[in-house]
N, C-alpha and C positions, 0 to 999 in steps of 0.2 A: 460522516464527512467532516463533519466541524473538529474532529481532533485529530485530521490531518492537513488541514487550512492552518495559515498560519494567524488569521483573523478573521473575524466574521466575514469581512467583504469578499476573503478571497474563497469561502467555501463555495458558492455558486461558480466559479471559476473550475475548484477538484472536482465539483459533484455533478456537474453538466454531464460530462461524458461518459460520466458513470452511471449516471438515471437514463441517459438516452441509449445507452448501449442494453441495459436493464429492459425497454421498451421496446425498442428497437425489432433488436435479434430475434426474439419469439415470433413476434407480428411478420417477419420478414421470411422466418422461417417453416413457418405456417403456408407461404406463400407459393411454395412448391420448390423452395432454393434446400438439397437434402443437407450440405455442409453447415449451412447456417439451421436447419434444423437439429442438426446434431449438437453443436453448439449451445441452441437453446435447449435442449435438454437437458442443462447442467445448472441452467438455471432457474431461479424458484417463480419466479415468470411467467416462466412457460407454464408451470403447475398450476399457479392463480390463474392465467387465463384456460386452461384447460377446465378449472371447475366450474370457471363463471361459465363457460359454456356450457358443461354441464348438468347446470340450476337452470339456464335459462332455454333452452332447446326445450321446445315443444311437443313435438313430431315422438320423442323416444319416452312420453309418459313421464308418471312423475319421478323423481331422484331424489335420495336420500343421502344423508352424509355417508353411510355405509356403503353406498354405492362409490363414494368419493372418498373412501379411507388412503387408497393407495396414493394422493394428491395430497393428502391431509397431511400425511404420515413425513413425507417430503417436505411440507412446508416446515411440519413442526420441526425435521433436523436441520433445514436452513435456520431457525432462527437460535439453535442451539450453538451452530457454527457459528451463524453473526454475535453471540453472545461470547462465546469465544474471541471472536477479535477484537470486541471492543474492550473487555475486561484486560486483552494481552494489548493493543496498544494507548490505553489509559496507563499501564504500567509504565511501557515506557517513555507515556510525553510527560506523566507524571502530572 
């Protein structure tokens, strides 16, 4: 978010809507809303809170990361993608 802010003050400004949309949608989609469920599926969000559930659900014994590969697997190409944009726009703020 801070290198598409034009200074510090105003990153809290870009990245508001962006964290809360990030938070948001999954939780809300969770909630029995199937549009905004679908939605959150696209997001890496939804994957984090899907493991933390889980890890922490009781009831279904214990879980292993192997149980949680196909969550994992997602995260890791979200942060490859986010690697991707910040590398393409530090190019261009320069």
């Amino acid at each position: 978010m801070g290198l598409l802010s034009k200074n510090q003050m105003a990153t809290g400004v870009v990245g508001m809507p962006i964290y809360m949309a990030l938070l948001l949608i999954p939780m809300l989609g969770s909630m029995g809303s199937s549009t905004l469920n679908k939605i959150a599926k696209v997001l890496p969000t939804y994957y984090y809170n899907d493991m933390l559930y889980l890890a922490l659900s009781g009831n279904e014994g214990k879980k292993t990361l192997l149980d949680m590969m196909p969550q994992v697997g997602i995260l890791f190409g979200s942060i490859i993608v986010a690697l991707g944009l910040l590398v393409f726009v530090y190019r261009k703020k320069g």
